[in-house]
N, CA, C and O atoms as a Tinker XYZ file with bonds, in Angstrom:
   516  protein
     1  N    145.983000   83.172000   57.188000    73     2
     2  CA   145.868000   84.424000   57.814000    64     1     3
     3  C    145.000000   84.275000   59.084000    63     2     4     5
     4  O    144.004000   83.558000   58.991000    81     3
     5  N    145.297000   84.923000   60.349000    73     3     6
     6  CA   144.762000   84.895000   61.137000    64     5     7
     7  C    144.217000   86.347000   61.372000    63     6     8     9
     8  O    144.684000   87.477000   61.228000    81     7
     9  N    142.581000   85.624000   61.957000    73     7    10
    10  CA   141.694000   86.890000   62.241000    64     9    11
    11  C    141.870000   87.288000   63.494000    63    10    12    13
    12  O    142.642000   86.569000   64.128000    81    11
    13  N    141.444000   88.135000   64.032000    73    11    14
    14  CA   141.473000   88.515000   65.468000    64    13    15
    15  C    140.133000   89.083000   65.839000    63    14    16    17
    16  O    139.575000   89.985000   65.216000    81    15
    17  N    139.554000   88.336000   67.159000    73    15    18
    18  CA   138.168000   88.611000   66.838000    64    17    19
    19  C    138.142000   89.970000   68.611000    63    18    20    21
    20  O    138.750000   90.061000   69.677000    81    19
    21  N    137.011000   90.725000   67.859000    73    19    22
    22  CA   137.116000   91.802000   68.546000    64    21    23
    23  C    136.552000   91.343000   70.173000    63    22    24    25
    24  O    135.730000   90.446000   70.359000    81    23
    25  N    137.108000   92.063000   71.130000    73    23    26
    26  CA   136.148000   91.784000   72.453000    64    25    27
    27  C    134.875000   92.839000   72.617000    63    26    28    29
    28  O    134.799000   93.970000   72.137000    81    27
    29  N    134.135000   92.312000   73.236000    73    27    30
    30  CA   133.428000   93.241000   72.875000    64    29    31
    31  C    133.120000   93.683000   74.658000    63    30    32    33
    32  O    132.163000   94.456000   74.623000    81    31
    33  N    133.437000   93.540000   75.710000    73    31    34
    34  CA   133.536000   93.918000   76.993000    64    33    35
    35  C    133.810000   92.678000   78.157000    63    34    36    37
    36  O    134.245000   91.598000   77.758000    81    35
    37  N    133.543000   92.886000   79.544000    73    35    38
    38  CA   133.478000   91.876000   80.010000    64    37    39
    39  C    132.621000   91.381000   80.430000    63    38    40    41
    40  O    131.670000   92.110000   80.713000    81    39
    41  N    132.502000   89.957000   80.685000    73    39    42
    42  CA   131.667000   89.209000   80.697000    64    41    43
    43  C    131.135000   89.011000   82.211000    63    42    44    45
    44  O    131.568000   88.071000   82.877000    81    43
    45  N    130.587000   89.535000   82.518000    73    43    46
    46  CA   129.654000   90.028000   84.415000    64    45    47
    47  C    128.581000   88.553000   84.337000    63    46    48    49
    48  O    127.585000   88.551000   85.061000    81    47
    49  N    128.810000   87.566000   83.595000    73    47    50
    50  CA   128.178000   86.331000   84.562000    64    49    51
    51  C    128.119000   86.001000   85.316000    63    50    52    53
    52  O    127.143000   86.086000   86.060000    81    51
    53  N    129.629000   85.179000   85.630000    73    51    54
    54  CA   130.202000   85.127000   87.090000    64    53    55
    55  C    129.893000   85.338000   87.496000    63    54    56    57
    56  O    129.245000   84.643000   88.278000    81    55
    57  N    129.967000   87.168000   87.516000    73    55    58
    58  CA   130.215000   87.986000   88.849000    64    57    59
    59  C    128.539000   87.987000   89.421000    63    58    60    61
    60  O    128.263000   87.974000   90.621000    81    59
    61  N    127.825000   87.998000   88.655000    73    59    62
    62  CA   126.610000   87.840000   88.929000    64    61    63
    63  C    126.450000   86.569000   89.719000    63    62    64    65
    64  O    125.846000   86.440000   90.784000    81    63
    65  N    126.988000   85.798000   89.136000    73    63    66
    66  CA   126.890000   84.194000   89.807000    64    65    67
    67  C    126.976000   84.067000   91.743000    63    66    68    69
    68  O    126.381000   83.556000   92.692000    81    67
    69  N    128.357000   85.077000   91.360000    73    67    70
    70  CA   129.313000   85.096000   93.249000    64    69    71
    71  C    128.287000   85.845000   93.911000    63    70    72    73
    72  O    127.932000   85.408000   95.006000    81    71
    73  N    127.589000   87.159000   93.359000    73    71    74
    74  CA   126.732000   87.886000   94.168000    64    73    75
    75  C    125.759000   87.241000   94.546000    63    74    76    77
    76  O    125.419000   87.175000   95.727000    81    75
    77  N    125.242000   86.742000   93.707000    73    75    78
    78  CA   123.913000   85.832000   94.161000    64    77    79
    79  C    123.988000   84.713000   95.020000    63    78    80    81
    80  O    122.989000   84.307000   95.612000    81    79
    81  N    125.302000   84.087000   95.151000    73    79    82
    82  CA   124.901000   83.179000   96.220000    64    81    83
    83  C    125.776000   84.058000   97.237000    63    82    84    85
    84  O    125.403000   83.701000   98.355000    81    83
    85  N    126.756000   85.033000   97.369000    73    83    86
    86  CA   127.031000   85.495000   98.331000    64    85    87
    87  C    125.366000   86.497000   99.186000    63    86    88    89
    88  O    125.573000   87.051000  100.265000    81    87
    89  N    124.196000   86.568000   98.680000    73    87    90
    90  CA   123.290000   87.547000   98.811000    64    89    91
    91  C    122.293000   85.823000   99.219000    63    90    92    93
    92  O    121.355000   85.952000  100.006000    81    91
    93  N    122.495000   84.797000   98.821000    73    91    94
    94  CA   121.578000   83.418000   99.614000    64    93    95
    95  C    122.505000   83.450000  101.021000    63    94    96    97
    96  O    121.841000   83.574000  102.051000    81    95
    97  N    123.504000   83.382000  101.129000    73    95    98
    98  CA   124.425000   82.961000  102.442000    64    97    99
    99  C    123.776000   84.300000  102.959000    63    98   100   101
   100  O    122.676000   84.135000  103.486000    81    99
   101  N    124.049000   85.057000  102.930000    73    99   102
   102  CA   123.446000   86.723000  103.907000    64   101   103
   103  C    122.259000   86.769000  104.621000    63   102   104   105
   104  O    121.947000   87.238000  105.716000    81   103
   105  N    121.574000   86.076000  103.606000    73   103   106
   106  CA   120.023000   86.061000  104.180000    64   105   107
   107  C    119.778000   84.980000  104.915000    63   106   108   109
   108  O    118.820000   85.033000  105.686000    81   107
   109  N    120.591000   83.749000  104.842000    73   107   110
   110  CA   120.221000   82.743000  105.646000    64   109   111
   111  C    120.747000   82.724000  106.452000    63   110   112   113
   112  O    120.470000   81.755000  107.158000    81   111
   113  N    121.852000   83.664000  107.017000    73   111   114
   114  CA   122.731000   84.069000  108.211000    64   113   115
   115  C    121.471000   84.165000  108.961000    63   114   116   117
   116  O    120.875000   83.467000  109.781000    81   115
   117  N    121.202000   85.827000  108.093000    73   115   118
   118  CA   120.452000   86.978000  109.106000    64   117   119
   119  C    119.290000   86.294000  109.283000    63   118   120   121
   120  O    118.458000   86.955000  109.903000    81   119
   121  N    118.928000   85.185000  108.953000    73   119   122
   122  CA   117.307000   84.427000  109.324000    64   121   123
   123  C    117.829000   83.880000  110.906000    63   122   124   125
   124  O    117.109000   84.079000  111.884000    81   123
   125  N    118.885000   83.320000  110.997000    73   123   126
   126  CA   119.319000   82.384000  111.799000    64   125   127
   127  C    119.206000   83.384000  112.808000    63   126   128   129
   128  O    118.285000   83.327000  113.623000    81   127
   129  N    120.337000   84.595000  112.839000    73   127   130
   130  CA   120.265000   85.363000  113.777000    64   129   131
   131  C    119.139000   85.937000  114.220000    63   130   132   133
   132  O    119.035000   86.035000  115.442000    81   131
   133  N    118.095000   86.423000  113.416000    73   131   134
   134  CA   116.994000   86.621000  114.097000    64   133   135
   135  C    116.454000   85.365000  114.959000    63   134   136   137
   136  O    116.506000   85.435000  116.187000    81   135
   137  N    116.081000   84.541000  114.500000    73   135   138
   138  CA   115.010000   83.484000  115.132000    64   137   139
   139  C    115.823000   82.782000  116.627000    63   138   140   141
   140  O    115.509000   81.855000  117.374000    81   139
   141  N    117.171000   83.893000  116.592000    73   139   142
   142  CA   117.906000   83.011000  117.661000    64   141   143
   143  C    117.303000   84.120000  118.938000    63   142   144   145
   144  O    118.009000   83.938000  119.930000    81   143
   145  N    116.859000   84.565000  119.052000    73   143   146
   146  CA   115.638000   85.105000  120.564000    64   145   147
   147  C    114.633000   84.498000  120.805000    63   146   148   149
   148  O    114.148000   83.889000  119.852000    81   147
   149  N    114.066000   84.431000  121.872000    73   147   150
   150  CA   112.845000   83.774000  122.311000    64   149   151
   151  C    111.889000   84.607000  122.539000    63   150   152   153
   152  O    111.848000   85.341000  123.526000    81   151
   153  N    110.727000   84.541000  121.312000    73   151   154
   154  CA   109.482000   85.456000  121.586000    64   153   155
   155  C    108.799000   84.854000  122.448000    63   154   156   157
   156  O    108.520000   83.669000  122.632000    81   155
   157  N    108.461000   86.178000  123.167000    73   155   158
   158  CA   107.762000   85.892000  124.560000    64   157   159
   159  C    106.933000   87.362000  124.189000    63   158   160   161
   160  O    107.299000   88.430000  123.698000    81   159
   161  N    105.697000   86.861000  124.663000    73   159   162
   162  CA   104.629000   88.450000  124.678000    64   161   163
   163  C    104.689000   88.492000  126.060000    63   162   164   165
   164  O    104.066000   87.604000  126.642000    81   163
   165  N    105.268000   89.278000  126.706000    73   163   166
   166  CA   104.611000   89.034000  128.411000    64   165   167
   167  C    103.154000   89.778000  128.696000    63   166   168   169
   168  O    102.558000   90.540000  127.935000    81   167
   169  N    102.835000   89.417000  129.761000    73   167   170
   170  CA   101.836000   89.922000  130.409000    64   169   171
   171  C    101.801000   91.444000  130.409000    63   170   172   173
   172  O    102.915000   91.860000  130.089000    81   171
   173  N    101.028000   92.331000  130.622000    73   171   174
   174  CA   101.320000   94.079000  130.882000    64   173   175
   175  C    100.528000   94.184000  132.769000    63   174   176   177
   176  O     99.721000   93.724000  133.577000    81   175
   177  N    101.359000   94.966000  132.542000    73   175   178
   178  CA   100.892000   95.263000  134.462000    64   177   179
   179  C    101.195000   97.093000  134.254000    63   178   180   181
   180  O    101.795000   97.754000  133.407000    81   179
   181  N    100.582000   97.361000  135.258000    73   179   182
   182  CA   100.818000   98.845000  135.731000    64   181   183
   183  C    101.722000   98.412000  136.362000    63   182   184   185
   184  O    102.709000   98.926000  135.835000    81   183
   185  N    102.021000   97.847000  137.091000    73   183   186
   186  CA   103.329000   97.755000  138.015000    64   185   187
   187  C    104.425000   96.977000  137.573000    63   186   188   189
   188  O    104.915000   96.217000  138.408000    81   187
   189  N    104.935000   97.005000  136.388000    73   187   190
   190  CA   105.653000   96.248000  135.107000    64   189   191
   191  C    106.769000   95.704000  136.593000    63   190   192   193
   192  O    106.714000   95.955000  137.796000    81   191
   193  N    107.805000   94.794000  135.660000    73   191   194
   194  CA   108.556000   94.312000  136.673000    64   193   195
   195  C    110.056000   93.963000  135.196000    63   194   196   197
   196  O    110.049000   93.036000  134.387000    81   195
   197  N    110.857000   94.793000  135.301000    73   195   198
   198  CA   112.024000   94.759000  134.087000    64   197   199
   199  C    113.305000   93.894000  134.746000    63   198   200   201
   200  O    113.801000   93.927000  135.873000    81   199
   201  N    113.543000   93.304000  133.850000    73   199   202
   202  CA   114.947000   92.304000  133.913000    64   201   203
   203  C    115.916000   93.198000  134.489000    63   202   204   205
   204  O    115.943000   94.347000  134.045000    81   203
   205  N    116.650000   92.897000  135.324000    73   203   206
   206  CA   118.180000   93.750000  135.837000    64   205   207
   207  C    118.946000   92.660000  135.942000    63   206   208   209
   208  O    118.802000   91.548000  136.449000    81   207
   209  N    120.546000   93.711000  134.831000    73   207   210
   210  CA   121.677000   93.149000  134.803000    64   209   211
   211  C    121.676000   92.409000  136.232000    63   210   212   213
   212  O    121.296000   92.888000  137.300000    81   211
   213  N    122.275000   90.923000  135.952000    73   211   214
   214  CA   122.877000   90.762000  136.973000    64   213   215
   215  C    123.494000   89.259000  136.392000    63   214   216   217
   216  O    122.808000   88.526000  135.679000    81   215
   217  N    124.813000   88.940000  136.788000    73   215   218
   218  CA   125.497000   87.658000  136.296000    64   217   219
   219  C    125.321000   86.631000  136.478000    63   218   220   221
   220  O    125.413000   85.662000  135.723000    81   219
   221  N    124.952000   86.737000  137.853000    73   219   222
   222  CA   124.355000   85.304000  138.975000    64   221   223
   223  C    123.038000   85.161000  138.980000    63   222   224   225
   224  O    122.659000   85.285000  140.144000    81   223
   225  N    122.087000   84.949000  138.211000    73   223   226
   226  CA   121.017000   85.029000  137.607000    64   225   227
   227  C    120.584000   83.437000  137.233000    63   226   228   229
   228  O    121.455000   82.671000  136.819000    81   227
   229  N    119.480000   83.079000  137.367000    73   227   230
   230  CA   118.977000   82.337000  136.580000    64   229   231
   231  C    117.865000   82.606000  135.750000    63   230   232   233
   232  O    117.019000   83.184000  136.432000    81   231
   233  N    117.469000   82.440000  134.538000    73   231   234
   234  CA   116.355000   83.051000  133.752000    64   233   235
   235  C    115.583000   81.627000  133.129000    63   234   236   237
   236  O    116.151000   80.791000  132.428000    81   235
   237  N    114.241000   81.581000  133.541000    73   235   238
   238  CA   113.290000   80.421000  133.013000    64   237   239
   239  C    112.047000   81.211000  132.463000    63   238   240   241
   240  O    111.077000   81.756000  132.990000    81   239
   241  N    112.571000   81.006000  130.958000    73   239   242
   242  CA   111.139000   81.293000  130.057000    64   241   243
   243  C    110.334000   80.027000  130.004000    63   242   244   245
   244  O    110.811000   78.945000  130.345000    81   243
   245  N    108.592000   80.245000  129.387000    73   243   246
   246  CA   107.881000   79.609000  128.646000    64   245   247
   247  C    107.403000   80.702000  128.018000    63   246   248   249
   248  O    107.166000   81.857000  128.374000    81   247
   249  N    107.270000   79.826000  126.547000    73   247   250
   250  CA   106.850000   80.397000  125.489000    64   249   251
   251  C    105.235000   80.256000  125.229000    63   250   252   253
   252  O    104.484000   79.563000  125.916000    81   251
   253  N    104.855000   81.052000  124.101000    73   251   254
   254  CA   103.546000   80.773000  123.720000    64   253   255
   255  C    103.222000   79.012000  124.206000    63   254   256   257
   256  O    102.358000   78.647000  125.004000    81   255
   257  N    104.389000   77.959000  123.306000    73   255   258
   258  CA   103.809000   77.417000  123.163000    64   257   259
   259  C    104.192000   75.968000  124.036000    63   258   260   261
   260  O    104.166000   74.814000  123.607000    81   259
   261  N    104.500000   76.382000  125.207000    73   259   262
   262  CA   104.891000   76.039000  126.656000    64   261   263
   263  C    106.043000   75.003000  126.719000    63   262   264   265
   264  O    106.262000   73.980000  127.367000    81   263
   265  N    106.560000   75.578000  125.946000    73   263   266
   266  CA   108.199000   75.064000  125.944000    64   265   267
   267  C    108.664000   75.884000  126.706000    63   266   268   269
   268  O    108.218000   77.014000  126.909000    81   267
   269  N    109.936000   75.209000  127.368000    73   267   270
   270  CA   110.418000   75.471000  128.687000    64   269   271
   271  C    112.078000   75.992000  128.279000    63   270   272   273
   272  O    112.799000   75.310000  127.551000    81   271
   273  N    112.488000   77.232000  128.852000    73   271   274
   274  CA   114.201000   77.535000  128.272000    64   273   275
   275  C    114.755000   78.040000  129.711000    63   274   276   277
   276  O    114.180000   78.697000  130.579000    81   275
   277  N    115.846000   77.599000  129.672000    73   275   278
   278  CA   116.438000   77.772000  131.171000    64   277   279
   279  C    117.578000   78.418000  130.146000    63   278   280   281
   280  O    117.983000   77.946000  129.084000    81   279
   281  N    118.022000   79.840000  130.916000    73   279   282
   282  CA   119.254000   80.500000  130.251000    64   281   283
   283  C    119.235000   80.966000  128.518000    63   282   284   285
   284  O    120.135000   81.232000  127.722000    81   283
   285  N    118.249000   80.927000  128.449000    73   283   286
   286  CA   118.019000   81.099000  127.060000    64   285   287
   287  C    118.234000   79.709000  126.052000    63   286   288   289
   288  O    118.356000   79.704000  124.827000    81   287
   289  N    118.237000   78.664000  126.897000    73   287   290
   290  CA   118.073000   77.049000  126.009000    64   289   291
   291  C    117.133000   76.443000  126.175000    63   290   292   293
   292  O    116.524000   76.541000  127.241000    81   291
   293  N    116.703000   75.601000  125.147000    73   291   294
   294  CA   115.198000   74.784000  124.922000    64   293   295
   295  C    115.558000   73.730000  126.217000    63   294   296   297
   296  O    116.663000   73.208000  126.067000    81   295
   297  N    114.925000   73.363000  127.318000    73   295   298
   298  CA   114.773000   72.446000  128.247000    64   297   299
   299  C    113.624000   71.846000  128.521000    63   298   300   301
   300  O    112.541000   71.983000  127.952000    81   299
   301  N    113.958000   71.067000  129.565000    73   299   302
   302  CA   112.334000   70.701000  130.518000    64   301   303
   303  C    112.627000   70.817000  131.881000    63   302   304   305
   304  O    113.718000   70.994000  132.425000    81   303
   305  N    111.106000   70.650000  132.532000    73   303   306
   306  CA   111.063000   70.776000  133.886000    64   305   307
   307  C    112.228000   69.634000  134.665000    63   306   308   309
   308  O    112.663000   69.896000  135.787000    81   307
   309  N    112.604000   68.503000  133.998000    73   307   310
   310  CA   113.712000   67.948000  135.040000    64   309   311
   311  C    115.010000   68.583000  134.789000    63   310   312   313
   312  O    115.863000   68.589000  135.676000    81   311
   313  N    115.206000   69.077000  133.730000    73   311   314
   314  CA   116.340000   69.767000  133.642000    64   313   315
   315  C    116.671000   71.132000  134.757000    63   314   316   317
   316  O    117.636000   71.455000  135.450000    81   315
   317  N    115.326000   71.690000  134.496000    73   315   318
   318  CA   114.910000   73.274000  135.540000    64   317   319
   319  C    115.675000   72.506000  136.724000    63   318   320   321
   320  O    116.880000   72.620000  136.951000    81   319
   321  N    114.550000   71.506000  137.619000    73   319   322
   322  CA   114.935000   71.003000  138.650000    64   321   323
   323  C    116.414000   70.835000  138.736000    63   322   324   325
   324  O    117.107000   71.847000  138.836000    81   323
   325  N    116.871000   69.851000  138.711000    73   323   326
   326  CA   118.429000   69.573000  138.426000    64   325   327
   327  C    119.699000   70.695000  138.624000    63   326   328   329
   328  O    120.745000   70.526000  139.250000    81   327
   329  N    119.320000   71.699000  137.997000    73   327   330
   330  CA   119.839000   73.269000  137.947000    64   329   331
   331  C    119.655000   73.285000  139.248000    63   330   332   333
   332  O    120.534000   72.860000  139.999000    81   331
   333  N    118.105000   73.939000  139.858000    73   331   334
   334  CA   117.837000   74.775000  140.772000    64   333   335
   335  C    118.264000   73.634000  141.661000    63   334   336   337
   336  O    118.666000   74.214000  142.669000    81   335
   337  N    118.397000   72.402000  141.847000    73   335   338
   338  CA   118.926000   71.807000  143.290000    64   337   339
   339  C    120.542000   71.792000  143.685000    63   338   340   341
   340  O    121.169000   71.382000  144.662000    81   339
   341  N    120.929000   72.492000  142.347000    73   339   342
   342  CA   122.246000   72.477000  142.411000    64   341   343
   343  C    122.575000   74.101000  142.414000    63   342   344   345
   344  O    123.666000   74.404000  141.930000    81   343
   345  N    121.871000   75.010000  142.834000    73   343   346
   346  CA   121.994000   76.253000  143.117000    64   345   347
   347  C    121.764000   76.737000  144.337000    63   346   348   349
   348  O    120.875000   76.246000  145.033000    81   347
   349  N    122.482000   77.699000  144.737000    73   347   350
   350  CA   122.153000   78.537000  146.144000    64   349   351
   351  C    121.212000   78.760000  146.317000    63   350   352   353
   352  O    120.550000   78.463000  145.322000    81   351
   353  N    120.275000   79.405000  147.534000    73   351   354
   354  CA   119.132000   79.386000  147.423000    64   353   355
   355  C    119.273000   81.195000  147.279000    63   354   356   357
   356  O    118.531000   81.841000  146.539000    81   355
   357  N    119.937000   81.573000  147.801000    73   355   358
   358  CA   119.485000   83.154000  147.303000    64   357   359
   359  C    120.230000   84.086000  146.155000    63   358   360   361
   360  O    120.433000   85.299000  146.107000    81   359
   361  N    120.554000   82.997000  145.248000    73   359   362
   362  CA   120.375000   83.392000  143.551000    64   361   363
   363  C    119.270000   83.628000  142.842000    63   362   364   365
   364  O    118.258000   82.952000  142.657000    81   363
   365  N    119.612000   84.709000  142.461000    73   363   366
   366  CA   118.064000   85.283000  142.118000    64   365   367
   367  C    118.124000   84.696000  140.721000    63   366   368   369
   368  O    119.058000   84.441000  139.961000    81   367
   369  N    116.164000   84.510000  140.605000    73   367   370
   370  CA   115.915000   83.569000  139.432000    64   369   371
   371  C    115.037000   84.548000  138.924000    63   370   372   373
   372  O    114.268000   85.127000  139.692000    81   371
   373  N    115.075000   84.908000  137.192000    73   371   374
   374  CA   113.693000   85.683000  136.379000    64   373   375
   375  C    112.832000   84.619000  136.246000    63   374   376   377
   376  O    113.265000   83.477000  136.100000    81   375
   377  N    111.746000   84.854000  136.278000    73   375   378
   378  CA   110.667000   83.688000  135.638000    64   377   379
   379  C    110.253000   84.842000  134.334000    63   378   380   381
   380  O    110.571000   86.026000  134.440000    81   379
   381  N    109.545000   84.333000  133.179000    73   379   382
   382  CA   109.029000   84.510000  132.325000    64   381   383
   383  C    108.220000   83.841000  131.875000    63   382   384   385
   384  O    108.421000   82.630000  131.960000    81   383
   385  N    107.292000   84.188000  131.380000    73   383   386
   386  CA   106.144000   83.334000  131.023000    64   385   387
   387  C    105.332000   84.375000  130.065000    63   386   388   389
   388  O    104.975000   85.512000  130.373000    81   387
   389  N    105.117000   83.650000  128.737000    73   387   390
   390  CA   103.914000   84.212000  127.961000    64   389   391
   391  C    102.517000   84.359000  128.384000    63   390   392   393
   392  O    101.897000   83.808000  129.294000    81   391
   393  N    102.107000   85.377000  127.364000    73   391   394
   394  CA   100.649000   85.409000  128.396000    64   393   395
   395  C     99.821000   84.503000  128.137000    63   394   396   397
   396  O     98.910000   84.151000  128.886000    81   395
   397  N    100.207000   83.811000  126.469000    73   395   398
   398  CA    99.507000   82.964000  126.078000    64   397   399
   399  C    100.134000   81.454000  126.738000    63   398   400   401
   400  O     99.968000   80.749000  125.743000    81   399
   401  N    100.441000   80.990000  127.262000    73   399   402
   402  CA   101.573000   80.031000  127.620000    64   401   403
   403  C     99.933000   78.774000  128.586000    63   402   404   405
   404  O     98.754000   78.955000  128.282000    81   403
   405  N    100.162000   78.221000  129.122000    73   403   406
   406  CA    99.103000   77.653000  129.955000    64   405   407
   407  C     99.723000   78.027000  131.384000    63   406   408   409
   408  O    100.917000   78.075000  131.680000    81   407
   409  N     98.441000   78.319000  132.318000    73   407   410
   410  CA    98.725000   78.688000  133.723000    64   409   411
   411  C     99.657000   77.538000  133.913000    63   410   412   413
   412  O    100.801000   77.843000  134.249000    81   411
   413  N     99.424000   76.481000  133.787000    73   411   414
   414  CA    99.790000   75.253000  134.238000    64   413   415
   415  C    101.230000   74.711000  134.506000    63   414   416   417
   416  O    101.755000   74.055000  135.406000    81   415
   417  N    101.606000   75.231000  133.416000    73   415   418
   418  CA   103.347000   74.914000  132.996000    64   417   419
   419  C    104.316000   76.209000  134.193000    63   418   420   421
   420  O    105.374000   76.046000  134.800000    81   419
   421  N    103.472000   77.311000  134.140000    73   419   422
   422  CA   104.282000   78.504000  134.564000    64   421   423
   423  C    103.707000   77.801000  136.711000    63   422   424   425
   424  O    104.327000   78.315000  137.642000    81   423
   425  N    102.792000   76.918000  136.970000    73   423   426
   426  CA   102.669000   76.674000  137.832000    64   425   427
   427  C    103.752000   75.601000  138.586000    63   426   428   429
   428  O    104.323000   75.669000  139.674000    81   427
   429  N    103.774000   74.496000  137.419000    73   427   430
   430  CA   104.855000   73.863000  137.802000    64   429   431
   431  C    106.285000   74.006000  138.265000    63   430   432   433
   432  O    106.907000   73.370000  139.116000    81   431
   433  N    106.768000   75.361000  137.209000    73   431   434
   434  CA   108.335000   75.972000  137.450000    64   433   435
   435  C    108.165000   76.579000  139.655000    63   434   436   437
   436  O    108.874000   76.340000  140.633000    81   435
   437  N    106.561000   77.562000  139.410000    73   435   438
   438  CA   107.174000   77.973000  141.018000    64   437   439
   439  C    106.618000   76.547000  141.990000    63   438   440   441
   440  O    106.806000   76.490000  143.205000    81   439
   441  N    106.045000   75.655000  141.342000    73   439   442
   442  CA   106.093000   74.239000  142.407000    64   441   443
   443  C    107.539000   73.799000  142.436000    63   442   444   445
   444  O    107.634000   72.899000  143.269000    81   443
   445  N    108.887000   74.103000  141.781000    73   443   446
   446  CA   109.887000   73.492000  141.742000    64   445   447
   447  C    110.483000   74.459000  142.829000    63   446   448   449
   448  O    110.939000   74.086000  143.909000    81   447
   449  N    110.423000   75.527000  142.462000    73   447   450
   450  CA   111.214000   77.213000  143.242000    64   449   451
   451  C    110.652000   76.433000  145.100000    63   450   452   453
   452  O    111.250000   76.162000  146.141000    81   451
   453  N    109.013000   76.341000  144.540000    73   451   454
   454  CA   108.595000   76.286000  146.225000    64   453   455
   455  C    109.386000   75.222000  147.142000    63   454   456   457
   456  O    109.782000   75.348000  148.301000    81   455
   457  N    109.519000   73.819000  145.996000    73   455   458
   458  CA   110.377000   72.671000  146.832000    64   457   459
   459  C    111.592000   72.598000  147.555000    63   458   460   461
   460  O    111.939000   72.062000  148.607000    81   459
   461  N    112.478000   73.723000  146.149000    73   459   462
   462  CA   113.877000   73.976000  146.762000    64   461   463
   463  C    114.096000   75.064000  147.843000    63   462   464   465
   464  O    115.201000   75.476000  148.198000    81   463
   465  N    112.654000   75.558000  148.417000    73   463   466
   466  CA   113.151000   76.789000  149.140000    64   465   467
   467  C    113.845000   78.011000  148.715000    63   466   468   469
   468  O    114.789000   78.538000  149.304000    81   467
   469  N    113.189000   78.473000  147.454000    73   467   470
   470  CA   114.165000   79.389000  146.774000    64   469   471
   471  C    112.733000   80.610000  146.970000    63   470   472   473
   472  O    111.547000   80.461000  146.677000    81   471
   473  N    113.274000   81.495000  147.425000    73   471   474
   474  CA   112.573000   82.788000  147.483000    64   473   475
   475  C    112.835000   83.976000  146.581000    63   474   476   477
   476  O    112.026000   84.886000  146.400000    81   475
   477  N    113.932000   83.897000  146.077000    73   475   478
   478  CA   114.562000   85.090000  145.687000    64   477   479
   479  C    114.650000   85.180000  144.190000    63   478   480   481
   480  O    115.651000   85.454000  143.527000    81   479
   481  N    112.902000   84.784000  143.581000    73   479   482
   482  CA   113.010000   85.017000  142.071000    64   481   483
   483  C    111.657000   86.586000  141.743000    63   482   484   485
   484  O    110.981000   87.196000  142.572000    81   483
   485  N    111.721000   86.715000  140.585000    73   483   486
   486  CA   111.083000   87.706000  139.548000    64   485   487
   487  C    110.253000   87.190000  139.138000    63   486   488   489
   488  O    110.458000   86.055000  138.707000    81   487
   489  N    108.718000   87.839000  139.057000    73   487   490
   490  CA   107.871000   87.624000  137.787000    64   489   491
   491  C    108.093000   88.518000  136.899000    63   490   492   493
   492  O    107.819000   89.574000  137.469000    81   491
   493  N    108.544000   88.832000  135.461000    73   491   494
   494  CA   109.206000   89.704000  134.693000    64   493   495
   495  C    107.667000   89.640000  133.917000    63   494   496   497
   496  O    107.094000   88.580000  133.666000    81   495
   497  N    107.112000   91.043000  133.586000    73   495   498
   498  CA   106.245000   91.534000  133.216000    64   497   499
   499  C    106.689000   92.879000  132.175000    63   498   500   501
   500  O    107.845000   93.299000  132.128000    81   499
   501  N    105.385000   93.543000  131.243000    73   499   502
   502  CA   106.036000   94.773000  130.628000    64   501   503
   503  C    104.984000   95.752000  131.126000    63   502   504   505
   504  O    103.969000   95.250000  131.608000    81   503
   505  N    105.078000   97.065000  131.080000    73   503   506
   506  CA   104.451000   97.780000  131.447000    64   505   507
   507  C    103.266000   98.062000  130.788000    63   506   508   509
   508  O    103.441000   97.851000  129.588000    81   507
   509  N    102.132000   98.445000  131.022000    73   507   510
   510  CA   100.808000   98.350000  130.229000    64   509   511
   511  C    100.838000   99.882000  129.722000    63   510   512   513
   512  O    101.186000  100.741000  130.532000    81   511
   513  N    100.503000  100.236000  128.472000    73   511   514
   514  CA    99.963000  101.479000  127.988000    64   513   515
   515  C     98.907000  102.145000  127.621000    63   514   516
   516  O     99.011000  103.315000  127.251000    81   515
C-alpha cells in the first residue's frame, strides 16, 4: 500500500536564496555608482565661480589628496600637458582644486596653462554662506 505524504506548503528557500544575492549584486552596483564622482570640497568665495555647460571644455580636478583627473579620469601632470599641447588655445579649461589639495600641485597645472599660452580657463569655486 502506498502512503501519500501530505504537503505541507511551499518551500521559500530558494526564493530566499535568489533575493539575497540578487539584494548583494544591488548594493555593489549602487556602491560603484556612487564612488564613480570625484569629491572635491572646493574653496567658498563670495564671488563663487559655477561650471557652465559647455562641450568644448576641458575640466582638471585635484582632489583632497592631489591626484590629478583630466575629464573626469585619474591622470598626471604629463598627461594634462600632452592634452593641453594638443588643444586650441581658446578652449576654455575648468580648473578645480580642493581646498585641502596642496597649493603646489594646483600651481603646477596653471605653470602648464601659462607655457601653452592658454588664457581662457576657470577657477571653479562654491559660493560661501
Amino acid at each position: 500500500m502506498i502512503k501519500m505524504q501530505k504537503t505541507e506548503g511551499l518551500n521559500i528557500i530558494p526564493f530566499i536564496d535568489i533575493i539575497l544575492v540578487l539584494l548583494a549584486m544591488v548594493l555593489s552596483i549602487s556602491t560603484f555608482i556612487a564612488h564613480g564622482e570625484i569629491k572635491l570640497e572646493l574653496p567658498k568665495t563670495d564671488s563663487s565661480t559655477q561650471s557652465t555647460p559647455n562641450k568644448d571644455k576641458i575640466q582638471i580636478a585635484i582632489n583632497a589628496e592631489n591626484i590629478f583627473f583630466l575629464d573626469g579620469k585619474e591622470s598626471n601632470l604629463q598627461e594634462i600637458q600632452t592634452k593641453l599641447d594638443s588643444t586650441h588655445k581658446t578652449t576654455a579649461i575648468e580648473l578645480k582644486s580642493d581646498k585641502n589639495a596642496k597649493f603646489d600641485s594646483f600651481i603646477q597645472v596653471i605653470d602648464i596653462l601659462r607655457k601653452n599660452h592658454h588664457e581662457n580657463f576657470q577657477i571653479i569655486t562654491e559660493k560661501a554662506q
